[in-house]
C-alpha positions in Angstrom: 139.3 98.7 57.7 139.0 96.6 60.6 141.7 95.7 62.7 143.2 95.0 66.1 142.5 91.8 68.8 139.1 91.1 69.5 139.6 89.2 72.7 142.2 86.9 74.2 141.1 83.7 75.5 142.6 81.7 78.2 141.6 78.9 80.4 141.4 78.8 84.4 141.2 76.2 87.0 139.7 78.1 89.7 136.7 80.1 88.8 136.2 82.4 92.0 139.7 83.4 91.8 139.5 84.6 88.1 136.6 86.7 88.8 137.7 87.7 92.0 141.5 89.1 89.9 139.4 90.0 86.5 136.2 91.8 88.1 137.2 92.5 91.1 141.1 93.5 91.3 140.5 94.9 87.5 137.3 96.0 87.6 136.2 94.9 84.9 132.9 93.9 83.7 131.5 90.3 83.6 129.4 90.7 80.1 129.3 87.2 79.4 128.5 83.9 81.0 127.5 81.0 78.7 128.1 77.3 78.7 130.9 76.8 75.9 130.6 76.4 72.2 132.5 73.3 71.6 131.9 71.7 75.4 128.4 72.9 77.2 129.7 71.6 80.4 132.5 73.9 80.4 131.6 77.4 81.7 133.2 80.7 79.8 133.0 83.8 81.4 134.0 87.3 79.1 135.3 90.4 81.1 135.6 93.4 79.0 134.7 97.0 79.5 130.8 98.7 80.1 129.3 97.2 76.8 132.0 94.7 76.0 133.9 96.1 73.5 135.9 94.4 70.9 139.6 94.9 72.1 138.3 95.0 75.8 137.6 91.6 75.9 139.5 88.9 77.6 137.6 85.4 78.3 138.2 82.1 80.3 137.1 78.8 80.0 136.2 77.0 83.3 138.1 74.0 84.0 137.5 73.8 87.7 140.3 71.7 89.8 141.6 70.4 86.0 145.8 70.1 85.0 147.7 72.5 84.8 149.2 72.8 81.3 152.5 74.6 80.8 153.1 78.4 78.5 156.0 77.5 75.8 156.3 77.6 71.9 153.3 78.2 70.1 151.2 79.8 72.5 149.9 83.5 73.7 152.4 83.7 76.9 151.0 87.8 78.3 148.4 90.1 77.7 149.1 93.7 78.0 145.8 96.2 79.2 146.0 99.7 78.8 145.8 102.0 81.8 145.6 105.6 82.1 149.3 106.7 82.1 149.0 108.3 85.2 147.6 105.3 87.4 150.9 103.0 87.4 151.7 104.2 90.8 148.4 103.6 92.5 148.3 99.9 90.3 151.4 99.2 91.7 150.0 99.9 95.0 146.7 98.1 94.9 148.6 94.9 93.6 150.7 95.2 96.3 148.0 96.2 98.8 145.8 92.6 97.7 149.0 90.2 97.4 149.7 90.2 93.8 153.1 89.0 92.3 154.0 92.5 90.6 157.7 93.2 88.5 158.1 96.7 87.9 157.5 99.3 86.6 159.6 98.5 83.7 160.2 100.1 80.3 159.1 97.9 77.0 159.2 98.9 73.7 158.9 102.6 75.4 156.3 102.1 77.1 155.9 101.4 81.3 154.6 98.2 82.2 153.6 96.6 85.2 153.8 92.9 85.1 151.4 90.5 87.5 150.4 87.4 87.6 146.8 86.4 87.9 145.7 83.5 90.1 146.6 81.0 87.7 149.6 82.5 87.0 149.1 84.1 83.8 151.4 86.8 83.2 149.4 90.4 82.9 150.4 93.1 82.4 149.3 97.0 82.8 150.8 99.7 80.0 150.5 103.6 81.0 149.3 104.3 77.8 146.1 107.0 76.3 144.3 104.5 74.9 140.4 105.7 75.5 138.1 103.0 76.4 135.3 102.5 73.9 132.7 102.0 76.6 134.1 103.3 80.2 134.0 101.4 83.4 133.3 102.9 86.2 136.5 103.0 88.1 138.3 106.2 86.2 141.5 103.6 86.5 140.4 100.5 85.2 142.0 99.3 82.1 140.6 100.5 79.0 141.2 98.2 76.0 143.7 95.4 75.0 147.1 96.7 74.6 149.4 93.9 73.3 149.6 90.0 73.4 153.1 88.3 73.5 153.5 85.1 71.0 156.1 83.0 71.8 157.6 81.1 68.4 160.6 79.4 67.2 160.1 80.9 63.9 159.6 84.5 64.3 159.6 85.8 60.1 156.8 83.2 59.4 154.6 84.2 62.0 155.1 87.8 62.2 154.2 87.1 58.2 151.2 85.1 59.4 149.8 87.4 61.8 150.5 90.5 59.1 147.5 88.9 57.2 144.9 90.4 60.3 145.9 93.9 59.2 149.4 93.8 61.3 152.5 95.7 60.1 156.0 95.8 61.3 156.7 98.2 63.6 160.4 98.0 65.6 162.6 95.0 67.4 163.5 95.2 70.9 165.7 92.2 72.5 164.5 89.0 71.2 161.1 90.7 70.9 159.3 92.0 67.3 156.6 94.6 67.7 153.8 94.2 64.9 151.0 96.8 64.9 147.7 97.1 64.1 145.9 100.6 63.8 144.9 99.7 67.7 146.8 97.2 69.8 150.2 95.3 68.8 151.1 91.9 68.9 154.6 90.9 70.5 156.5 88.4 68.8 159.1 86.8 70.8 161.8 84.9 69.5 162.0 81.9 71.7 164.4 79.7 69.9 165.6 77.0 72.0 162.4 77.1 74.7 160.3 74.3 75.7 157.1 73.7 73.7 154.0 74.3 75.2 151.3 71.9 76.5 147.7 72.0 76.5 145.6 72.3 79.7 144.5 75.1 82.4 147.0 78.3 83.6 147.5 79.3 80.3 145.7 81.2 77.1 144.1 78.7 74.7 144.1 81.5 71.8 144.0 85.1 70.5 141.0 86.7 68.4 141.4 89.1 65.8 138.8 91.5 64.4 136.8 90.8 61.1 134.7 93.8 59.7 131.7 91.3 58.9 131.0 87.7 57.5 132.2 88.0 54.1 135.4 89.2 55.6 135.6 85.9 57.7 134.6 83.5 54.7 137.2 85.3 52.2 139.5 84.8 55.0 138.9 80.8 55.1 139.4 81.1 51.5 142.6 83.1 51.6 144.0 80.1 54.2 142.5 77.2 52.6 145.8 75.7 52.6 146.9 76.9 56.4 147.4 73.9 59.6 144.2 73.7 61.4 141.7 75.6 59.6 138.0 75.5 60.5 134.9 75.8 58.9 133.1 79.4 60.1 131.6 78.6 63.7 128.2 80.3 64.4 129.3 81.9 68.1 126.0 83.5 68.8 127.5 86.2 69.8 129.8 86.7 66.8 131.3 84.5 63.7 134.5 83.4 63.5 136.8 80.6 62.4 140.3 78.8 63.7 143.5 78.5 62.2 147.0 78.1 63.7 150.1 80.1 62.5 153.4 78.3 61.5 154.7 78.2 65.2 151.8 76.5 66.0 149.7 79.4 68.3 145.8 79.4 67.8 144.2 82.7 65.8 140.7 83.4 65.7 139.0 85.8 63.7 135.9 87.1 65.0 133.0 89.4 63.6 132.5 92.6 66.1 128.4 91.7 65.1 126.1 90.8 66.8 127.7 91.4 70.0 126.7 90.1 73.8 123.4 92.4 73.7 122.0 89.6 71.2 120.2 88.3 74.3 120.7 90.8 77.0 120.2 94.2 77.3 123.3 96.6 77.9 121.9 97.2 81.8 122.5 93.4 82.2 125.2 91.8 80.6 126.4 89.0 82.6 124.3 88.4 85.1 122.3 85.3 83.4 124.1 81.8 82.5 123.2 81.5 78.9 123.8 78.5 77.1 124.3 77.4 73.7 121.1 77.2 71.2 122.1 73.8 70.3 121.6 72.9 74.1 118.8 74.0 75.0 117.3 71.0 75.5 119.3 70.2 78.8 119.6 74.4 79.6 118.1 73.4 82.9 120.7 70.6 83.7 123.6 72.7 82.4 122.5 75.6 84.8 123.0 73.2 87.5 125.9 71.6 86.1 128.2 74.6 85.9 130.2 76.0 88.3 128.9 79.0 90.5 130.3 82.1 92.0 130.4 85.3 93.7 130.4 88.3 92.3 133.1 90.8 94.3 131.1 92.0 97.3 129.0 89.3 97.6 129.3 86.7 99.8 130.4 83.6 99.5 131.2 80.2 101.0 135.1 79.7 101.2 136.5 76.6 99.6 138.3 74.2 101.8 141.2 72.2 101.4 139.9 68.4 101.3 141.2 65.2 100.3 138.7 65.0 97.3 138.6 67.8 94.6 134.5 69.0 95.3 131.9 71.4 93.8 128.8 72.7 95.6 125.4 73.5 93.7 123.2 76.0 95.7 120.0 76.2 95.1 118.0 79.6 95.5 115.6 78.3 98.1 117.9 75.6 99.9 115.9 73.6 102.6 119.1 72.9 104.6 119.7 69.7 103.2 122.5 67.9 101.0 123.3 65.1 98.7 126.7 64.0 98.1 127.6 63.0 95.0 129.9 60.0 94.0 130.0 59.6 90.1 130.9 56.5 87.7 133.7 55.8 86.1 135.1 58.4 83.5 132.7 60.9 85.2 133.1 63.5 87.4 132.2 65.8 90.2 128.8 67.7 88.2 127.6 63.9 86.6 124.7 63.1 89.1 123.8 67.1 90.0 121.0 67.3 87.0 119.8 63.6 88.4 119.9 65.0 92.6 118.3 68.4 91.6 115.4 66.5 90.3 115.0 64.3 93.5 115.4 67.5 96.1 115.4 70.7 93.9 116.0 72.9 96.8 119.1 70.5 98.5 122.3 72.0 98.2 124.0 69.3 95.9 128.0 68.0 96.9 129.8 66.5 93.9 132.8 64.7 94.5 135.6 63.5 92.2 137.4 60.5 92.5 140.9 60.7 92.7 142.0 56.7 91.6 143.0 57.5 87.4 142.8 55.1 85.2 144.2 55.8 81.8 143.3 59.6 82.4 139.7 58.8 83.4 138.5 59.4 87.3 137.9 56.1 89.3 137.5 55.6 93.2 139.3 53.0 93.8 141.8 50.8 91.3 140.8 47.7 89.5 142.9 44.8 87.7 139.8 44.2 85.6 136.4 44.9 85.1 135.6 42.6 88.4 138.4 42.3 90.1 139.2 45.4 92.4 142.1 46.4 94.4 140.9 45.8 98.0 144.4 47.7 99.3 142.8 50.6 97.5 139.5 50.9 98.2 140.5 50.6 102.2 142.6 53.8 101.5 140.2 55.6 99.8 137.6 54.7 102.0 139.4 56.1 104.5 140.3 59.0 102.6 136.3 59.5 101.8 135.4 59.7 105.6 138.1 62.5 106.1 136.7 64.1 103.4 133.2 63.7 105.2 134.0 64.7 108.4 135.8 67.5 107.0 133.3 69.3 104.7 130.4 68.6 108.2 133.6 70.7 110.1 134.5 73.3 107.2 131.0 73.4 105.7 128.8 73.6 108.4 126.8 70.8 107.3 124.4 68.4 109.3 125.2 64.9 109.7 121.8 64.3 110.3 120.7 66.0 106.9 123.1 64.3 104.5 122.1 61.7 101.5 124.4 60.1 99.7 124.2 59.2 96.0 126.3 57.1 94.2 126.6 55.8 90.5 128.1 52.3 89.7 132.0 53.0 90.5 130.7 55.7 93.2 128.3 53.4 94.7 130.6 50.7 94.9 132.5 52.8 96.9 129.5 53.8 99.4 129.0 50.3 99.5 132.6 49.6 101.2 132.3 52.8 103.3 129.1 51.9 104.8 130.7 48.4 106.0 134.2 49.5 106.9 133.3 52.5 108.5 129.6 52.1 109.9 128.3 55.4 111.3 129.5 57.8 108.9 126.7 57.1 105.7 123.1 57.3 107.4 121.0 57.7 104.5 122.4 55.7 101.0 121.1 55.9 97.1 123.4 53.2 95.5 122.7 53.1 92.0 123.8 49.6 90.0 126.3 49.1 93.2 128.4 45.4 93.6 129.8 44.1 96.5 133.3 45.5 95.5 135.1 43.9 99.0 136.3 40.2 98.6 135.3 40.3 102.2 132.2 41.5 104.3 133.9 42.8 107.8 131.4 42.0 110.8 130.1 46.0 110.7 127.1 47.3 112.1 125.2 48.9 109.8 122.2 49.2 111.8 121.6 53.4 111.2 122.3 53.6 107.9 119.2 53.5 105.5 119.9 52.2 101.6 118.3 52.2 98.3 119.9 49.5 96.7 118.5 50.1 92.4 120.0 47.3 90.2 119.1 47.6 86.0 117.4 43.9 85.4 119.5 43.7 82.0 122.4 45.2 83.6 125.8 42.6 83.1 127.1 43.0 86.6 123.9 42.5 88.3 125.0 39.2 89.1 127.8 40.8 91.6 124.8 42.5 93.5 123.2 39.8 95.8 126.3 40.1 97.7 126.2 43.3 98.4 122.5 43.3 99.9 123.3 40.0 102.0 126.5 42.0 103.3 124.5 45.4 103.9 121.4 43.2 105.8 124.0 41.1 107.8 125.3 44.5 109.1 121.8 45.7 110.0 121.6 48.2 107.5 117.3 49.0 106.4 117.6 47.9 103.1 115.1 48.6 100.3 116.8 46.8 97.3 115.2 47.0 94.3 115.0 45.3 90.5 114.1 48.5 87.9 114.0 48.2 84.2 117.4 49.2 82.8 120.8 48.5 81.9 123.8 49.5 83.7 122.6 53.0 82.4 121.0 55.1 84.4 116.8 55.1 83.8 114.0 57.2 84.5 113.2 55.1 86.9 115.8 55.7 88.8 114.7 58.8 89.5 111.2 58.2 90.1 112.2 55.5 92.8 115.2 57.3 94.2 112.7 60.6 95.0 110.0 58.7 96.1 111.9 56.9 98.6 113.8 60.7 99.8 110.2 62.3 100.5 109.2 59.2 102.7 112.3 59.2 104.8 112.5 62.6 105.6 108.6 63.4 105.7 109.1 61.2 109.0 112.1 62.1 109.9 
């Protein structure tokens, strides 16, 4: 029969520093990218070994810059890789060599561990332990296969009972800790009694996937738990089958089919290196591609981050002509929102998407409001201010070119364009505003005079009526104003893009 973990899945909020730990401090493979199953904007990347194994595999889910959520009661709290016995020393050194929190080594359930902490600072840990690797990477060190997971649960005999119907049996106690094992990996359960719950978000594993021998296996499962919290219907994966449930402590389980595998749609010489996304999506692939967040292998180069007042995400394009658009969203968007729309008006800029940092009711804003037209001018002076330090920042860090930057802006973002181009002439030169109001109560004496604007309001759009003011204020300032009426709502339109590319090529054909 069957058994043992299939993968481990977690969740990071830094994508180049999980691959830089998982593929490059690991070594292990990259077998997998594809936009996720449940969210296609949200990137999940698999590591496992050569052919990406069942048991080898442990995966990520991109949430790039997003909250930090917090390990506790009813979650996966460590995963335990197998090394070759005889590497702890030289692990112990390399994680000490490249900065890595490292305890150890330590004896567990008689075994030695090293324990680290990844980027996120999830806790890993390496077991000297003969367990051969069923497809060997090429570092004769790297870890071979999944050796453990930790649960944590204040109710240890129903879920040790819970996780005994994946094929787990009792095997010893140590401490507050019960060993169940499978006929290849174990799965810790710790008695945490007393402990904090946990709480959903990035830095920690979102579930644990045990192995089903086919399909008929997984739907006699659902059967077998038809009375079980959170069950699921059986979820087409692509890459296998699987379904949901949680165990009485309240950790997520998965069971997954080894079959197909990852070579459904690449060969073995190529796992990983193409961004797949879901079959149900492939009518946007091409706008997901963009959407998601890139990075660089280990090796490869790559375009440090920097520390900004505005959480930020760059799109590179393979043939970049040296320009960028910055990116300012709408309300309840966020940083990757307007990159499908800008790739279409310049598909070889390098695109700039910015999140604003003014919540409301857990949805990203610019600036504050006390209702739908009524804004808080305190505000959107700060985070004007805060925008041009951003600016002059990324033209500093990034090595961009004032005279090369566009800036596009959706309703909420383009408001906010609006007020930066009158408090702070100079800084915007080139403007898409996109269903923008007059968001100041009032228009400083700015000059505007270098600054060039697309101004596109929707004819049926309800707060069209706040855009006059905004033209009169931008023309008083000098700004070159081309300010438009286009068919639409407060939506965006295909006109909008039409327009908005037309009127990019002219400006910088003569520029």
């Amino acid at each position: 029969m069957t058994t043992g973990i299939h993968h481990v899945t977690g969740i990071t909020r830094r994508v180049q520093d999980n691959v830089d730990f998982y593929a490059g401090f690991l070594g292990l493979r990259i077998v997998k990218q594809t936009g996720g199953y449940e969210d296609a904007e949200q990137l999940h990347l698999f590591y496992g070994d050569s052919s990406g194994s069942p048991g080898s595999i442990v995966s990520f889910l991109v949430w790039e810059a997003g909250s930090p959520g917090r390990t506790g009661l009813g979650q996966v709290s460590e995963i335990a890789f197998a090394v070759p016995p005889h590497s702890i020393g030289d692990w112990l050194q390399r994680a000490m060599s490249a900065h890595i929190p490292v305890e150890g080594p330590l004896r567990e359930f008689g075994e030695t561990v090293l324990r680290l902490k990844d980027p996120d600072g999830i806790i890993v840990k390496l077991v000297g332990l003969d367990m051969p690797a069923a497809s060997a990477l090429p570092d004769p060190i790297a870890p071979t296969r999944i050796r453990a997971v930790t649960i944590l649960t204040d109710n240890p005999e129903e879920t040790a009972a819970f996780t005994a119907r994946f094929g787990y049996r009792s095997e010893r106690t140590e401490g507050n800790s019960h060993r169940m094992q499978s006929d290849t990996d174990a799965v810790d359960i710790r008695d945490a009694r007393g402990y904090f719950p946990g709480i959903p978000g990035t830095s920690i594993f979102d579930h644990v996937a045990f192995r089903a021998p086919d399909v008929d296996a997984v739907r006699q499962m659902r059967l077998d738990l038809r009375d079980s919290d959170g069950l699921t219907n059986v979820h087409d994966r692509k890459y296998f089958l699987s379904l949901y449930v949680r165990e009485p402590a309240g950790t997520l389980f998965e069971y997954a089919t080894d079959a197909p595998g990852f070579t459904v749609d690449e060969p073995m010489a190529q796992l990983g290196q193409t961004l797949m996304v879901p079959p149900s999506e492939s009518s946007r692939a091409a706008d997901l591609k963009i959407m998601l967040p890139q990075f660089a292998l280990p090796g490869e180069e790559r375009i440090p981050m920097r520390d900004l007042p505005f959480t930020h995400r760059f799109h590179h394009p393979k043939d970049p002509d040296g320009s960028v658009i910055i990116l300012l969203h709408g309300t309840g968007g966020d940083e990757t929102d307007l990159m499908p729309l800008a790739a279409k008006l310049n598909p070889r800029a390098t695109l700039l998407g910015v999140r604003g940092r003014s919540t409301e009711e857990g949805i990203n804003r610019w600036f504050r409001r006390f209702d739908a037209v009524t804004y808080d001018q305190a505000d959107i002076a700060a985070e004007s201010a805060a925008f041009v330090a951003f600016v002059e920042g990324a033209i500093k860090g990034y090595g961009l070119e004032a005279s090369k930057l566009t800036f596009l802006g959706y309703s909420n973002g383009a408001n906010l364009l609006g007020a930066v181009i009158q408090i702070h002439p100079g800084t915007i030169r080139r403007a898409i505003l996109l269903r923008a109001v007059q968001a100041l109560e009032a228009a400083p004496e700015s000059a505007a005079s270098d600054t060039q604007v697309l101004m596109l309001t929707g004819t049926r759009d309800p707060f069209s009526r706040m855009a006059p003011a905004l033209e009169d204020a931008l023309k008083k300032g000098g700004a070159d104003l081309d300010a438009r009426l286009i068919e639409a709502g407060h939506e965006l339109a295909p006109a909008d893009i039409e327009v908005s590319r037309e009127w990019l090529e002219r400006l910088t054909e003569g520029a």
